[in-house]
C-alpha positions as CSV (number, residue, x, y, z in Angstrom):
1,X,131.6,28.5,150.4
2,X,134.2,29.2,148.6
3,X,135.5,33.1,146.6
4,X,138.3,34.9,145.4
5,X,139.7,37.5,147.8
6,X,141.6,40.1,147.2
7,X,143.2,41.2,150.7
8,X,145.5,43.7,149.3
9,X,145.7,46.0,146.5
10,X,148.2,45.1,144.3
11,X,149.6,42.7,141.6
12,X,146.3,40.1,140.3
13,X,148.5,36.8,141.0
14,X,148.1,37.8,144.9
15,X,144.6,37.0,144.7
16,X,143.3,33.5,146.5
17,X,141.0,31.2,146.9
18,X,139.6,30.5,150.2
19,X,136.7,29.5,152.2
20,X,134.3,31.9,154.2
21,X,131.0,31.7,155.3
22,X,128.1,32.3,153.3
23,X,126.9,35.6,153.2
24,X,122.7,36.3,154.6
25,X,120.7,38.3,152.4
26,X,119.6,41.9,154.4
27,X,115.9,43.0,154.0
28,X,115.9,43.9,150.0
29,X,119.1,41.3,148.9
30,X,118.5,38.3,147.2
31,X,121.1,34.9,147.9
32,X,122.5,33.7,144.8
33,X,123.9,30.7,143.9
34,X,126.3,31.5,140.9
35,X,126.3,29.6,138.2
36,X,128.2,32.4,136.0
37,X,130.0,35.5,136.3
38,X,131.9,37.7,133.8
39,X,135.2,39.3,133.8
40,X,135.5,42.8,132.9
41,X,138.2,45.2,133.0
42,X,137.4,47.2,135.6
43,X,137.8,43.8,137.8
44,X,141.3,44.3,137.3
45,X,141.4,47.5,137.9
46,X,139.8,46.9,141.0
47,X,142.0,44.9,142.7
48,X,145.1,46.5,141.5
49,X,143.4,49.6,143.2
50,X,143.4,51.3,140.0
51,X,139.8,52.0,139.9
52,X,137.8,54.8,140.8
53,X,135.7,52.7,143.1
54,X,137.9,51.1,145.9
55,X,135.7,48.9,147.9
56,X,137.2,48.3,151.2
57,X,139.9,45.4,151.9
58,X,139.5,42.3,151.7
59,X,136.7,41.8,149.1
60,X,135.4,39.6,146.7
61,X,136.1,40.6,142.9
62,X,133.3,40.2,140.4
63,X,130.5,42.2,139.3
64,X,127.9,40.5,136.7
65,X,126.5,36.9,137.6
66,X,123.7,34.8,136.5
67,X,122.3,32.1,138.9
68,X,119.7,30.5,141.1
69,X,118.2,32.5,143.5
70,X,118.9,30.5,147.0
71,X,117.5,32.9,149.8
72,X,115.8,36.2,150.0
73,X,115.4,39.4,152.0
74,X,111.8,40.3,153.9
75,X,111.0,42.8,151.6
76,X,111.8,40.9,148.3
77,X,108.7,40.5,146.6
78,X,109.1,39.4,143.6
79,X,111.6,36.7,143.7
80,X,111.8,33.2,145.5
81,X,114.6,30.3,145.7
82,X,114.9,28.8,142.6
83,X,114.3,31.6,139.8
84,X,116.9,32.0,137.4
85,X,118.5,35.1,137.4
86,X,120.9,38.1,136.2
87,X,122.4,40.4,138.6
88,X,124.9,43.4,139.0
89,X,126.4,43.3,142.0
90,X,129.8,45.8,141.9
91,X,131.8,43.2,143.9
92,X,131.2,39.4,144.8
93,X,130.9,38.0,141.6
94,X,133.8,35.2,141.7
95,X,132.2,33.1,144.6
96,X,130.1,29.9,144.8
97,X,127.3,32.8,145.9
98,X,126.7,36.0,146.2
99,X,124.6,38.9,147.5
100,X,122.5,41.1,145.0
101,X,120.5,44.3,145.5
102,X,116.8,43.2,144.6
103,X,116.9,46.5,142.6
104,X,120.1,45.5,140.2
105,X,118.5,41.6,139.7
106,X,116.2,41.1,136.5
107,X,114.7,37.7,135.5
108,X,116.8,35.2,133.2
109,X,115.3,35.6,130.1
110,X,113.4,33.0,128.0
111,X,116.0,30.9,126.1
112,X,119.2,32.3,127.5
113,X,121.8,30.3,129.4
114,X,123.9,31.2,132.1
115,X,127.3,32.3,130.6
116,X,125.1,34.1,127.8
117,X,123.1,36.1,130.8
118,X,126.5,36.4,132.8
119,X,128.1,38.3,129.8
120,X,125.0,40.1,128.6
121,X,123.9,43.5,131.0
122,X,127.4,45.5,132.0
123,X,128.6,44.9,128.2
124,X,125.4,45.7,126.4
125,X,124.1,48.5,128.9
126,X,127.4,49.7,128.0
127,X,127.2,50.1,124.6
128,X,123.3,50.5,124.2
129,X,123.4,54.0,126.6
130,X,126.9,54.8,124.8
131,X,125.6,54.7,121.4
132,X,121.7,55.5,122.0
133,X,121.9,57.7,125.0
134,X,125.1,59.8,124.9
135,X,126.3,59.4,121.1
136,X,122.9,59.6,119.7
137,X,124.2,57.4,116.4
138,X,121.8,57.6,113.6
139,X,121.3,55.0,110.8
140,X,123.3,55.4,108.2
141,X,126.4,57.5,109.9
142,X,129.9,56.0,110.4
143,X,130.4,54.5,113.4
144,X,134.1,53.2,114.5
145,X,134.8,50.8,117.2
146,X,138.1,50.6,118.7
147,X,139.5,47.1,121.0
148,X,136.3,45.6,119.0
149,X,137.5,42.1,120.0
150,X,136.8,42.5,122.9
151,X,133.3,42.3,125.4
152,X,132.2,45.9,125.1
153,X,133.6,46.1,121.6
154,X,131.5,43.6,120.2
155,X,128.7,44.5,122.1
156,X,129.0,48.2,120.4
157,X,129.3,46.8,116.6
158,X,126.1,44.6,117.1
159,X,124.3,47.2,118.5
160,X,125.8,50.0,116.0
161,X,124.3,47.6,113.1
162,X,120.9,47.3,115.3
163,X,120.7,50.7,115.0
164,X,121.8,51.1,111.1
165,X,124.8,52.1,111.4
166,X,127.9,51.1,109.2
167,X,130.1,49.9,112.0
168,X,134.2,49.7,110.9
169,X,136.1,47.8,113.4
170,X,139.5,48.4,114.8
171,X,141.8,46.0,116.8
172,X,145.3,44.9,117.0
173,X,145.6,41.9,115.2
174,X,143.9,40.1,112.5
175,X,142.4,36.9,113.9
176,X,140.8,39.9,116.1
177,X,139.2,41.4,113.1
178,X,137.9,38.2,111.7
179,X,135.6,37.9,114.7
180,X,134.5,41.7,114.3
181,X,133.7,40.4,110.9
182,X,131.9,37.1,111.6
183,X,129.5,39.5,114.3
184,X,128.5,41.8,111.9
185,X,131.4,44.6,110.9
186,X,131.6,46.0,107.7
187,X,135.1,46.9,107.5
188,X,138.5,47.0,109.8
189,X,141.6,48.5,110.5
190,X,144.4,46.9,112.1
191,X,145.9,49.3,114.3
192,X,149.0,47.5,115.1
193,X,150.2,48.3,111.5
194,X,147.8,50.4,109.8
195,X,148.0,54.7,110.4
196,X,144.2,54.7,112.2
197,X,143.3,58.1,111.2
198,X,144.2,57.5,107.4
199,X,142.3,54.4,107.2
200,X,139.6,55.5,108.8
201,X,139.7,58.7,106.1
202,X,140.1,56.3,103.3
203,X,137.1,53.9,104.3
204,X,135.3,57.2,104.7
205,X,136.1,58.7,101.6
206,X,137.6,61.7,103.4
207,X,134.8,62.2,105.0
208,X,135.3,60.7,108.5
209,X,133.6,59.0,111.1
210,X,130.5,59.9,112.9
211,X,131.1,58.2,115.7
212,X,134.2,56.3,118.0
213,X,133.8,54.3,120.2
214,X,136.4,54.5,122.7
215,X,137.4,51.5,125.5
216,X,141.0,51.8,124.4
217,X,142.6,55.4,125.1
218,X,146.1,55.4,125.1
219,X,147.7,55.8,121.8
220,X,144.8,55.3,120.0
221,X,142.3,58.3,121.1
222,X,143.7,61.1,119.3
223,X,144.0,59.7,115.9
224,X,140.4,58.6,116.3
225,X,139.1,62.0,117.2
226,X,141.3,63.3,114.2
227,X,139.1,61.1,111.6
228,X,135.9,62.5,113.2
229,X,133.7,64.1,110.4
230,X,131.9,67.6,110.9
231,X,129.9,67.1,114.1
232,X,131.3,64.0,114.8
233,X,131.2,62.6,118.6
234,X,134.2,60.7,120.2
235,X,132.6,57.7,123.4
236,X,135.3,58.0,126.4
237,X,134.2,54.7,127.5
238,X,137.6,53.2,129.1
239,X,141.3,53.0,128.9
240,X,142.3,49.3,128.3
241,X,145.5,50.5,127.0
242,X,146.5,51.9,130.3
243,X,147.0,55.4,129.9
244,X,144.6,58.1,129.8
245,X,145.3,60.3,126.6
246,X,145.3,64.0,127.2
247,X,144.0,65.5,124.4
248,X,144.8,68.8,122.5
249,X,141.2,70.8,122.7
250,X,141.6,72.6,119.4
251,X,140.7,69.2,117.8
252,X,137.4,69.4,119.5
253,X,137.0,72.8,117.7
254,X,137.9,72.1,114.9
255,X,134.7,70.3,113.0
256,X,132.3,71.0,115.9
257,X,133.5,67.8,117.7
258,X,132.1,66.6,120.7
259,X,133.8,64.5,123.3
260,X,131.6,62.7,125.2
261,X,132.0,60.6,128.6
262,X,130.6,57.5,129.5
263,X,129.9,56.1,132.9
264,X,127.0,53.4,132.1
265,X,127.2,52.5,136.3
266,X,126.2,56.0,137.1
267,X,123.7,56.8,134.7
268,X,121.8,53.4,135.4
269,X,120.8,55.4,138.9
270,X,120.5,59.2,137.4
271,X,118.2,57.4,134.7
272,X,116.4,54.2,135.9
273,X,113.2,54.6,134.0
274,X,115.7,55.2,130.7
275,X,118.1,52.0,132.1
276,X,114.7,49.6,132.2
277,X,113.5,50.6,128.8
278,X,117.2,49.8,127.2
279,X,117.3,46.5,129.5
280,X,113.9,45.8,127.2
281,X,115.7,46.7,124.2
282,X,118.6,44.1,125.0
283,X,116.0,41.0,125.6
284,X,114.0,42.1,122.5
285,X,117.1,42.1,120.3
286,X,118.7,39.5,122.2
287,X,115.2,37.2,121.5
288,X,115.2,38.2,117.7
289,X,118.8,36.7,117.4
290,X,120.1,40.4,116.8
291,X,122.5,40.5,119.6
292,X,124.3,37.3,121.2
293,X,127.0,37.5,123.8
294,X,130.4,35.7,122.5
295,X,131.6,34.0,125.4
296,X,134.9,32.5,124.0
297,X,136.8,30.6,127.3
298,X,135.5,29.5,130.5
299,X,137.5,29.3,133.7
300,X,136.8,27.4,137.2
301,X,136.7,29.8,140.2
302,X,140.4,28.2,140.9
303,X,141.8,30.1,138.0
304,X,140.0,33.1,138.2
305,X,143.2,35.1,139.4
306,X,144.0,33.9,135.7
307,X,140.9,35.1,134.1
308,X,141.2,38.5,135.8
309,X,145.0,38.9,134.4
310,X,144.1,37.6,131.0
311,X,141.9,40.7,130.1
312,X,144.5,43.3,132.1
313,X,146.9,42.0,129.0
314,X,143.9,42.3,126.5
315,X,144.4,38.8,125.8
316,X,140.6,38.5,125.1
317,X,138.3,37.8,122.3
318,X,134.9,38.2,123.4
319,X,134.0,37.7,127.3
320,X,135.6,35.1,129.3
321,X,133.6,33.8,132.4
322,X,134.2,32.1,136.1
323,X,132.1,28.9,136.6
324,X,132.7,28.3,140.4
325,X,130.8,25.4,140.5
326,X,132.1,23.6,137.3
């Protein structure tokens, strides 16, 4: 078969494609054929070595698939070859197939394709535990999104206005903001040429924000947390922007702030019982058409090097995804 290997850390256009034997599933894995898989951020992280996780050399970017379900372990019960699947697989991912941990594989649901359930679970468990879990966001607060162009960032303002909330958007440009607009946000900012924290104030009435959402950091972090309201909670859910902010703590005091971390990954084994009932949340809302993935290019396993460096440079509207079989 053929996959993307990274054989070094280091710069994404080192990556290759080659052929290697086809992986056997072990006692509880599942064989899948992938039809789909998404490309995150922390993929490129990953093979720049930039990531907390640093799987060991050479590997196979890739960590959300959908496909067919090929072979399967002795003690896989409830899967055979043929079902239609989504998986989570922390590496793998850009490969004609893939192993999967029968525990991190749930049924394709009713209606959904394969790029839909390829872009769906790492985004949406994302936001859903962000917003539900750690930021408790009631309807009717404030919630702000920041990069919400992007996967997770329009995963968070379709799940903010699921929940009630009034979602405003922030991203760089305005072509961005249109598609915050088009999935559901009730107002923007353009951070590229707006001050954040005053428009935020001014769409608040001075009251702030209840809630940010936070994939950016960098620049953008500590204006955000500055247009929080009395009690109002700041999601460290990544650092797209590259660097991590380092934030003065008075601000936190000030207001009764919190500042709340997010590791979706980890809490998904701390809290399976709570990570199945928000995976039921995601295919009720995804059924009623409250939620939809937008997948906005598609890429064959060839240029997936591509793909990968495309959202390093937050070149990306929506979620991209690697067909290796197209």
């Amino acid at each position: 078969m053929k996959a993307l290997m990274c054989e070094a850390y280091g710069p994404i256009d080192t990556l290759v494609v080659k052929d290697v034997p086809s992986p056997l599933p072990g006692p509880r894995q599942l064989l899948i054929e992938v039809r789909a898989a998404a490309v995150n951020f922390p993929d490129a992280l990953m093979v720049q070595g930039l990531y907390q996780v640093k799987p060991p050399l050479p590997f196979t970017p890739g960590a959300e698939i959908s496909g067919i379900v090929k072979a399967v372990g002795s003690e896989v019960k409830h899967y055979q070859p043929g079902d239609r699947v989504i998986a989570l697989t922390s590496t793998g991912g850009f490969a004609e197939e893939c192993l999967a941990d029968m525990a991190r594989v749930m049924p394709l649901a009713a209606g959904m394709d394969f790029e839909t359930g390829a872009a769906l679970v790492l985004t949406y468990g994302t936001s859903l535990h962000g917003l539900k879990d750690c930021g408790h966001l009631q309807a009717g607060e404030t919630l702000v999104v920041l990069g919400a162009a992007g996967g997770v960032g329009i995963s968070a303002i379709e799940i903010g206005k699921a929940m009630g909330a009034r979602v405003i958007a922030a991203a760089s440009t305005d072509d961005k903001l249109e598609l915050c607009k088009k999935v559901g946000a009730d107002d923007t900012v353009n951070y590229s040429i707006e001050n954040l924290k005053d428009r935020i104030n001014e769409l608040t009435a001075g009251k702030g924000a209840d809630v940010v959402y936070d994939p950016v950091g960098g620049p953008y972090t500590e204006p955000a947390l500055r247009a929080l309201a009395w009690h109002g909670r700041l999601l460290v859910i990544g650092f797209a922007a590259g660097d991590i902010p380092k934030i003065p703590l008075n601000l936190a005091l000030l207001k009764e702030r919190s500042i709340i971390g997010v590791y979706w990954g980890d809490s998904t084994r701390h809290d399976p019982v709570g990570h199945l009932a928000n995976l039921h949340q995601l295919h009720e809302w995804f059924a009623a058409g409250t939620i939809h993935p937008v997948v906005s290019e598609r890429f064959p396993l060839a240029e997936a090097k591509d793909a990968i460096a495309k959202i390093a440079n937050r070149q990306v509207k929506g979620k991209i995804v690697v067909l290796p079989n197209s």
